[in-house]
N, C-alpha and C positions, 0 to 999 in steps of 0.2 A: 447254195452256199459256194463262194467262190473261194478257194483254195490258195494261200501263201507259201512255199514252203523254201527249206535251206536244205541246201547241199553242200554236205562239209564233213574233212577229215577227223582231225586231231584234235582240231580247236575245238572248245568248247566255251569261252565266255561270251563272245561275241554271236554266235548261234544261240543258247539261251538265249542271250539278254533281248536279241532282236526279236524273236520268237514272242516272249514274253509281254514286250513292249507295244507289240502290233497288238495282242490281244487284252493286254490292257483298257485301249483306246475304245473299246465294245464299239466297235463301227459297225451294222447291222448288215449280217449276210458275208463277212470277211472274217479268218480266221487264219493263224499261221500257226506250223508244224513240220518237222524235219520232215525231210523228205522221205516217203519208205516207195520202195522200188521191191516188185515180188515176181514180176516177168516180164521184157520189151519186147514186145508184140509187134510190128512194120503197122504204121499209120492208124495206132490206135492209141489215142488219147493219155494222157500221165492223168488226169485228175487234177492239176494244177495249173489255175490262170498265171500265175506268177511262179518263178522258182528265182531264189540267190544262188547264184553257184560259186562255192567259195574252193572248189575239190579237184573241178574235171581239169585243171591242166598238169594233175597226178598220176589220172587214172583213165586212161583213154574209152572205156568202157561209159562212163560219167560221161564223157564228150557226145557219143554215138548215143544215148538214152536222151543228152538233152538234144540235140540235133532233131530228133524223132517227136520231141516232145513241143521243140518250135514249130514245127511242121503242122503238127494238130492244134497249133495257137498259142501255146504257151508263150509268157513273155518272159523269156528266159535273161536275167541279169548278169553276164554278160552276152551279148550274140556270139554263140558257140560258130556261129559259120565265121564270123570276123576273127575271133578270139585263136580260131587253128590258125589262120592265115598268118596274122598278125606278124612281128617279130620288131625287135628293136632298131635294126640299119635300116626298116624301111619306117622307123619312127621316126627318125634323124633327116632320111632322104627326105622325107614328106614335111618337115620341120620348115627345111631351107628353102620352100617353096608357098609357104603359105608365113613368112615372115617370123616365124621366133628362131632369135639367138641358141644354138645347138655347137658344141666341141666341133673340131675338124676331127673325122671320123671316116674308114675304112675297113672295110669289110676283106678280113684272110678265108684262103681255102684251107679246110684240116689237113693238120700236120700228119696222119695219116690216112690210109683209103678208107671209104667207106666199105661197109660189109659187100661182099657179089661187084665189089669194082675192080678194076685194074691199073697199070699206068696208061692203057688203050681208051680207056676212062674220060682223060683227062687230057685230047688231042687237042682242044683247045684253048689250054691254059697255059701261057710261055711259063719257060724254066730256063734262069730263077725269074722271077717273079721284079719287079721293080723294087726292091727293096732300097734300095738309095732314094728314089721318088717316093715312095711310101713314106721313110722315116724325115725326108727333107720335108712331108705336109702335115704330119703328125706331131711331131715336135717329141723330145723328150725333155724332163719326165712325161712319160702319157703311162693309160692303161689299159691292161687286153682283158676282155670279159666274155662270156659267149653270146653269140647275136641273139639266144632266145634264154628264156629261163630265167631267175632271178633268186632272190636269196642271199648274194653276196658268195655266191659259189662259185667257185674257179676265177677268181677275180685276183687280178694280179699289178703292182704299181713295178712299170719297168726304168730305170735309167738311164739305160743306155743301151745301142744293138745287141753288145753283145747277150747282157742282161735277158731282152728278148728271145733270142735263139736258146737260150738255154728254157726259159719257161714258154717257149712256145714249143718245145718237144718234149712237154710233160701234156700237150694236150689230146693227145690223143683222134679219137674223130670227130674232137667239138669246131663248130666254124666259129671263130672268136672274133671281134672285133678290137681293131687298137684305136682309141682314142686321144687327142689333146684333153692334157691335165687342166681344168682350168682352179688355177690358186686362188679360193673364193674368202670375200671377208666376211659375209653371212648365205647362210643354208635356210634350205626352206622345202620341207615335205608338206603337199597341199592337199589333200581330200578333195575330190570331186565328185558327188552323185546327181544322178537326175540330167546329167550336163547343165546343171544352173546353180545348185549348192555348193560354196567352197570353203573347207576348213584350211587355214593356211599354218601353218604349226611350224617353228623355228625347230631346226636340227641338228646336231651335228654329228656326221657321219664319222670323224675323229674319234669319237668317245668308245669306251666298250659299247657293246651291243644294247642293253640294258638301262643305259645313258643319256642315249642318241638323243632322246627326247626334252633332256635337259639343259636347255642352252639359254644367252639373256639377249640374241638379240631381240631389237626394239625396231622395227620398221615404219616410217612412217606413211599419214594416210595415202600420199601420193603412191609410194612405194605399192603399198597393200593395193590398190588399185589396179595400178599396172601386173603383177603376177594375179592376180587371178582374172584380170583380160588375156594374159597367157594362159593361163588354166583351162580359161573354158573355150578359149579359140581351140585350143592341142585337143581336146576333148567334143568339141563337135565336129570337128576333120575324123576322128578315130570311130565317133560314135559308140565311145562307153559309157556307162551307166554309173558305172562304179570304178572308180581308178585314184590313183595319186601319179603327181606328177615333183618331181624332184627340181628345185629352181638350184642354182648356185650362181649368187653376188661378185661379179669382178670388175672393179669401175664401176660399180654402179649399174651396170647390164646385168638382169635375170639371163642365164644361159639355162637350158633345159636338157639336165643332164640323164632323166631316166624317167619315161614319162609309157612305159608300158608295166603298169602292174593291175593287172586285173580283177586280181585276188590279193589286196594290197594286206597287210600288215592292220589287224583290228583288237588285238590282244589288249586286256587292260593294263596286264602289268608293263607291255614297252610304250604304249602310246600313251599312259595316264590316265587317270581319270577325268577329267576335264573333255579330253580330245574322245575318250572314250564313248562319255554319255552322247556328245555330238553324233558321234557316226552312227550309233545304236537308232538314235532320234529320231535323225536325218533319214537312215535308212529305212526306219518303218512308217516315215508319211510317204514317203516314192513309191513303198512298194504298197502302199496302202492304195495312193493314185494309181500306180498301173494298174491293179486288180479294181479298182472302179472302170476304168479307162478299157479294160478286155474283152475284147468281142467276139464270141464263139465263132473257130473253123476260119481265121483269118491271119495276116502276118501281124501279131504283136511287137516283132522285134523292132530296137532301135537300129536304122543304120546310119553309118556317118557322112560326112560332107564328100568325102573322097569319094567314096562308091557313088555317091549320088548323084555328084558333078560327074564323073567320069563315064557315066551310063547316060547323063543330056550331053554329054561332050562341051560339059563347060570348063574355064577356065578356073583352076583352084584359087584364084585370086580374087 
């Protein structure tokens, strides 16, 4: 019996329903069930061909169990070895090299030290900092966010310098990036699983929270075309499994404005029912195929173009 399972905090509709849905399907020899975890052992098997991980970039603990548990085969959804790595400036570097329209973007040092640092720390970083050049390629209005994480936390729309300087000394020891605002005339949060399935879903990030999902634009097919050839380009450079990528409309140019969510947003009440049944769907024939597709005591995991190229010494283009 090959084993499915979900790794998941808080949420709870989107875990059922997957759960549910996979077995539904009576696919003979395959069966899906949260994850139970009772001791992590060093290079001894989880029990599970497949795992979703919807948790570990919570609880680090989660990370080191699924780590352990790719190692003995699992095909862990997302690759926990990419997934540490990962971060959003080097989503954006990586962007501007394999051809999708991405904000002009910069990466700050925290506004304070890090824990066991110094200013001895930090012999290689000029004081100040380019700050005339920085805000001369960034443009304001822009926004400063943290290079990793996600949630709409610590996310800030700044003005002008001064503006900045002030909310960039409530940051703390986060490394934030400042961004070009780009003033869009349609938004677009896309689903992508499997690197080949794409829900492309109209948004707007203006709305309350609870909203977002209710907007009228009308894209057409050309349009729909062209983003999810950006979808699944961003997404086989990254080699996720499971992600959304965030498009925004200016002139008519998709720009790629947040396209590292691992553990995207699958809730029924924000994403609807409609977008919801999709993902649930979607996600239990992939993991249904990987768990056909798993082959004992070998790597399962997906990896992406970047690593992949980068290990033949090929060229990301």
């Amino acid at each position: 019996m090959k084993k499915i399972g979900v790794l998941f905090g808080k949420e709870r509709s989107f875990p059922m329903a997957f759960i549910e849905r996979v077995n539904s399907k009576n696919v003979s020899g395959i069966v899906a069930e949260p994850v139970r975890i009772d001791k992590v052992t060093q290079g001894e098997s989880s029990g599970y061909a497949v795992i979703i991980d919807r948790i570990s970039q919570d609880v680090p603990f989660y990370r080191a169990f699924l780590k352990n548990a790719a190692i003995c085969g699992t095909a862990v959804i997302n690759n926990p070895f990419w997934w540490s790595a990962d971060e959003k400036f080097f989503n954006n570097s990586l962007a501007t090299k394999i051809g999708v329209p991405v904000p002009k973007t910069v990466i700050l040092p925290s506004r304070d030290h890090p824990v066991d640092t110094s200013e001895q720390s930090f012999s290689n970083l000029a004081y100040p900092l380019d700050w005339e050049g920085i805000f001369s390629y960034v443009g304001f209005p822009a926004y400063m966010k943290p290079f990793a994480g996600g949630g709409w936390k610590n996310v800030y729309k700044l003005n002008n310098a001064e503006e900045f300087y002030q909310k960039h000394g409530e940051t703390g020891e986060l490394v934030m990036l400042l961004q070009e605002e780009i003033v869009f005339d349609e938004y677009y949060r896309c689903y992508c699983i499997g690197g080949k399935y794409v829900r492309i879903m109209p948004y707007e990030p203006r709305n309350p929270h609870h909203l977002r999902y209710a907007s009228n634009f009308n894209p057409s097919t050309e349009r729909l075309q062209q983003m999810e050839q950006i979808v699944l380009r961003i997404n086989k450079y990254l080699g996720y499994d499971f992600n959304t990528v965030e498009l925004a409309l200016r002139d008519g140019v998709p720009y790629a404005i947040d396209f590292c969510n691992p553990a995207p947003d699958a809730e029924r009440t924000s994403v609807g029912e409609d977008n919801f049944n999709w993902v649930v769907e979607t996600a239990a024939n992939y993991a249904i195929e990987r768990a056909i597709a798993h082959k004992d005591g070998v790597d399962n995991l997906t990896w992406g173009e970047y690593l992949k190229r980068s290990v033949a010494h090929e060229a990301l283009v």
